[in-house]
C-alpha positions in Angstrom: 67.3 74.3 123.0 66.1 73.0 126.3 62.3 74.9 127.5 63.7 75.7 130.3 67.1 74.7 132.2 67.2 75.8 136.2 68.5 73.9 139.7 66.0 71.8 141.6 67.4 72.3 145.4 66.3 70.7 148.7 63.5 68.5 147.4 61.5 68.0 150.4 58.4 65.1 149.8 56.1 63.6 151.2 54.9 60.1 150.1 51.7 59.0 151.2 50.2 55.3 150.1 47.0 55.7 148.8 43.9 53.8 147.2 44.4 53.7 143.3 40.7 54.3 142.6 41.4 58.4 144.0 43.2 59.1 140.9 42.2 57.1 137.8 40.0 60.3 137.2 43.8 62.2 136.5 45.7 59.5 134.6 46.5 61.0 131.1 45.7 59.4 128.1 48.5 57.0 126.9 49.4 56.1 130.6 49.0 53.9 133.9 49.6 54.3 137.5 53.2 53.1 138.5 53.3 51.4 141.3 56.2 50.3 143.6 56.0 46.6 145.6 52.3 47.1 145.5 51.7 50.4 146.6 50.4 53.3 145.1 52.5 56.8 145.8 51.0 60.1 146.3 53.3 63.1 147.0 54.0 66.6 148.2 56.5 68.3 147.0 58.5 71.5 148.0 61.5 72.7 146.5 63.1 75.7 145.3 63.3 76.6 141.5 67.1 78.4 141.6 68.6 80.6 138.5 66.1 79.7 135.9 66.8 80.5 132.6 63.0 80.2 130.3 64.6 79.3 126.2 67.9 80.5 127.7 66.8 83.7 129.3 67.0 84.7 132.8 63.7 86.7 133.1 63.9 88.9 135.6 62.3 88.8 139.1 61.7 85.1 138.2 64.9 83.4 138.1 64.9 81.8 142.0 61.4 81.1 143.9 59.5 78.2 145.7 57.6 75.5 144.1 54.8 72.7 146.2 53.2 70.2 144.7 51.1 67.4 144.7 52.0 64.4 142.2 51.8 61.0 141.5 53.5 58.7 139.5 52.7 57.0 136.0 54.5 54.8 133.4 54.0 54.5 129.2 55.3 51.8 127.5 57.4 53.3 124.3 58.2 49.9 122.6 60.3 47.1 125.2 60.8 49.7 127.4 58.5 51.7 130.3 58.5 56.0 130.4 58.6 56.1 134.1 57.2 60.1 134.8 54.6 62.2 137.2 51.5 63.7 137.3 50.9 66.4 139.3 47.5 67.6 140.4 48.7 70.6 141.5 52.0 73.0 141.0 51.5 76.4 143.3 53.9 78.8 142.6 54.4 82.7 144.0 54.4 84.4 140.3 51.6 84.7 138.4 53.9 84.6 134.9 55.3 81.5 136.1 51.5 79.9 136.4 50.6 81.8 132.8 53.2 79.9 131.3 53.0 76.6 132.8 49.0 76.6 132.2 49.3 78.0 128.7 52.2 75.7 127.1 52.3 72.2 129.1 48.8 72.0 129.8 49.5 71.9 133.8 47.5 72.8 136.8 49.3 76.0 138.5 48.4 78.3 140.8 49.9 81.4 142.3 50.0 81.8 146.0 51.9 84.0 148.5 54.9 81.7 149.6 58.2 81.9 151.4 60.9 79.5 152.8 63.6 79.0 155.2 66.6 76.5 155.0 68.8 76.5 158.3 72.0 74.4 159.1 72.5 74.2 162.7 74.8 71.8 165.0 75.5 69.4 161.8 71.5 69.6 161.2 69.6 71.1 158.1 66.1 72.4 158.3 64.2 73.3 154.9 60.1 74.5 155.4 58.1 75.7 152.5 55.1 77.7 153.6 52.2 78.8 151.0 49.0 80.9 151.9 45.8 79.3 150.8 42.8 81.9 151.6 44.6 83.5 154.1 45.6 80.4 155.4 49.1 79.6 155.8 50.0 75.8 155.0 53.5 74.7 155.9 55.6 72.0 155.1 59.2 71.4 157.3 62.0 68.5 157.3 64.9 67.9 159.6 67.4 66.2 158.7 71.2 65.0 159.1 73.8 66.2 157.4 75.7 66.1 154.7 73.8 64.0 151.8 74.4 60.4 150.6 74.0 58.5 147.6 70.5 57.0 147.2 70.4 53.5 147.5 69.5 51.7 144.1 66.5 49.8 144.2 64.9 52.0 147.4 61.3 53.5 147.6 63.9 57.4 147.9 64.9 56.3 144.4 61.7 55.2 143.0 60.2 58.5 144.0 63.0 60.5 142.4 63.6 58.8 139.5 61.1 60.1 137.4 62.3 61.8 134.5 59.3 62.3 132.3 56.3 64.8 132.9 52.7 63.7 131.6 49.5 66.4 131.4 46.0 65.4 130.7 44.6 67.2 127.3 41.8 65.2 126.8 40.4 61.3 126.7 42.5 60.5 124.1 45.7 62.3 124.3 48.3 64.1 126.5 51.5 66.2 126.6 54.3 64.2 127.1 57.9 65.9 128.1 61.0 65.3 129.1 62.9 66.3 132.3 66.9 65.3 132.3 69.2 65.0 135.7 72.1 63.4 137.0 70.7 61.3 140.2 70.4 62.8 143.3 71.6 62.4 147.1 69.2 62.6 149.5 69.5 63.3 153.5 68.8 61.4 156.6 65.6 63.0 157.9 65.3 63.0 161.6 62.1 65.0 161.7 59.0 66.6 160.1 56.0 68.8 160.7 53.3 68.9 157.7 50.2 71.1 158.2 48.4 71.2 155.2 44.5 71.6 154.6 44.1 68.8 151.4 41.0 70.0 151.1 41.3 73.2 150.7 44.5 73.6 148.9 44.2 70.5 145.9 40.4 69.9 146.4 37.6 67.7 148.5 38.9 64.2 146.9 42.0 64.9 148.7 40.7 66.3 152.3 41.2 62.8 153.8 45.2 63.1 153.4 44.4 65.5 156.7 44.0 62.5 158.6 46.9 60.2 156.6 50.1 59.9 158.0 52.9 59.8 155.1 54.4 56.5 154.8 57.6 58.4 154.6 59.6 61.5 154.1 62.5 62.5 152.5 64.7 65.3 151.4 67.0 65.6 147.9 69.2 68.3 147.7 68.6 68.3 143.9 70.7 69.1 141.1 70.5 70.9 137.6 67.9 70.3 135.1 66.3 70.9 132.0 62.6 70.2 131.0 62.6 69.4 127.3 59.8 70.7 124.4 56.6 68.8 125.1 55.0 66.7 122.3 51.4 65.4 122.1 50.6 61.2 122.9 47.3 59.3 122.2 46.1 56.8 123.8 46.5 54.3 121.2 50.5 55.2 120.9 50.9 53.0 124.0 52.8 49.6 123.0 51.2 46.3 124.4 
């Protein structure tokens, strides 16, 4: 039986090219940094988490809520072929089970926060903002787009984002969780417009206040799909195939 099994909807993220050096301090064991035509991604993510179901249970007052994040993007080699999954450095959520759980099991880096969102279809336009409060400071996140959702084009930057499908935490030097998330790909919409204003600093820590001043190299919006994240398992480094 799946760990969990929910819907991932209206994916909105951020990708911002940064310096690989920033995050070789958060590279689990057994991995290395994946990086598309030379450049190294680092996003934020907000989505909405929507009838989740924890070991096949719907637990109440936690089956639909908001999820940001910030993540990047790492690869393991498992014999001829690469693991292609994320990292995140930070997954802030609005229920402190949800973080008690995450923290306790995969080994992950939550936090509980007030949040709410808004998705609005207007004149053949969608509009999806996440907003999360910080120290009494509200950070807010907001994409535009066209509508309806097309196919993501093979071989794009949308679909080297999104295609991710494994999840890696750091345990140690030597080893990390390793787990498994499984869904069908996913269309993404034309975005026409976006408004990010987000304190780094403050909300993921100091290494990351100069993200302030970064412009994303681009933005995007899935509308998701079902998914399951599988049981995790434990790597060491020296698993990794050379």
């Amino acid at each position: 039986m799946s760990f969990l099994k929910a819907e991932w909807r209206k994916l909105a993220l951020a990708n911002y090219v940064i310096d690989p050096t920033v995050l070789e301090p958060y590279i689990p064991a057994g991995t290395e940094l994946d990086i598309w035509e030379g450049k190294c991604y680092i996003s934020l993510v907000g989505f909405m988490f929507v009838n989740t179901k924890l070991l096949g249970i719907k637990v109440p007052y936690h089956v639909n809520f908001e999820e940001v994040n910030l993540r990047f993007y790492v690869k393991r080699k498992e014999g001829n072929e690469y693991k292609r999954g994320v990292v995140f450095i930070k997954e802030i959520v609005p229920k402190h089970a949800l973080t008690f759980v995450a923290n306790t099991v995969y080994n992950e880096n939550y936090e509980t926060m007030p949040m709410h969102h808004a998705w609005i279809t207007e004149n053949n336009t969608l509009e999806v903002t996440y907003n999360w409060q910080k120290n009494n400071l509200w950070q807010h996140f907001s994409v535009q787009t066209e509508i309806p959702a097309v196919e993501i084009p093979q071989n794009s930057e949308t679909e080297f984002i999104t295609e991710h499908y494994w999840g890696y935490a750091h345990l140690n030097k030597h080893a990390s969780n390793e787990y498994e998330v499984t869904h069908p790909r996913w269309n993404a919409y034309k975005v026409i417009n976006y408004s990010i204003e987000v304190d780094f600093g403050l909300v993921y820590g100091p290494e990351f206040s100069f993200l302030n001043d970064v412009k994303p190299a681009s933005v995007m919006l899935a509308e998701g799909s079902p998914i399951t994240v599988e049981s995790k398992r434990r790597i060491k480094a020296e698993q990794v195939s050379v």
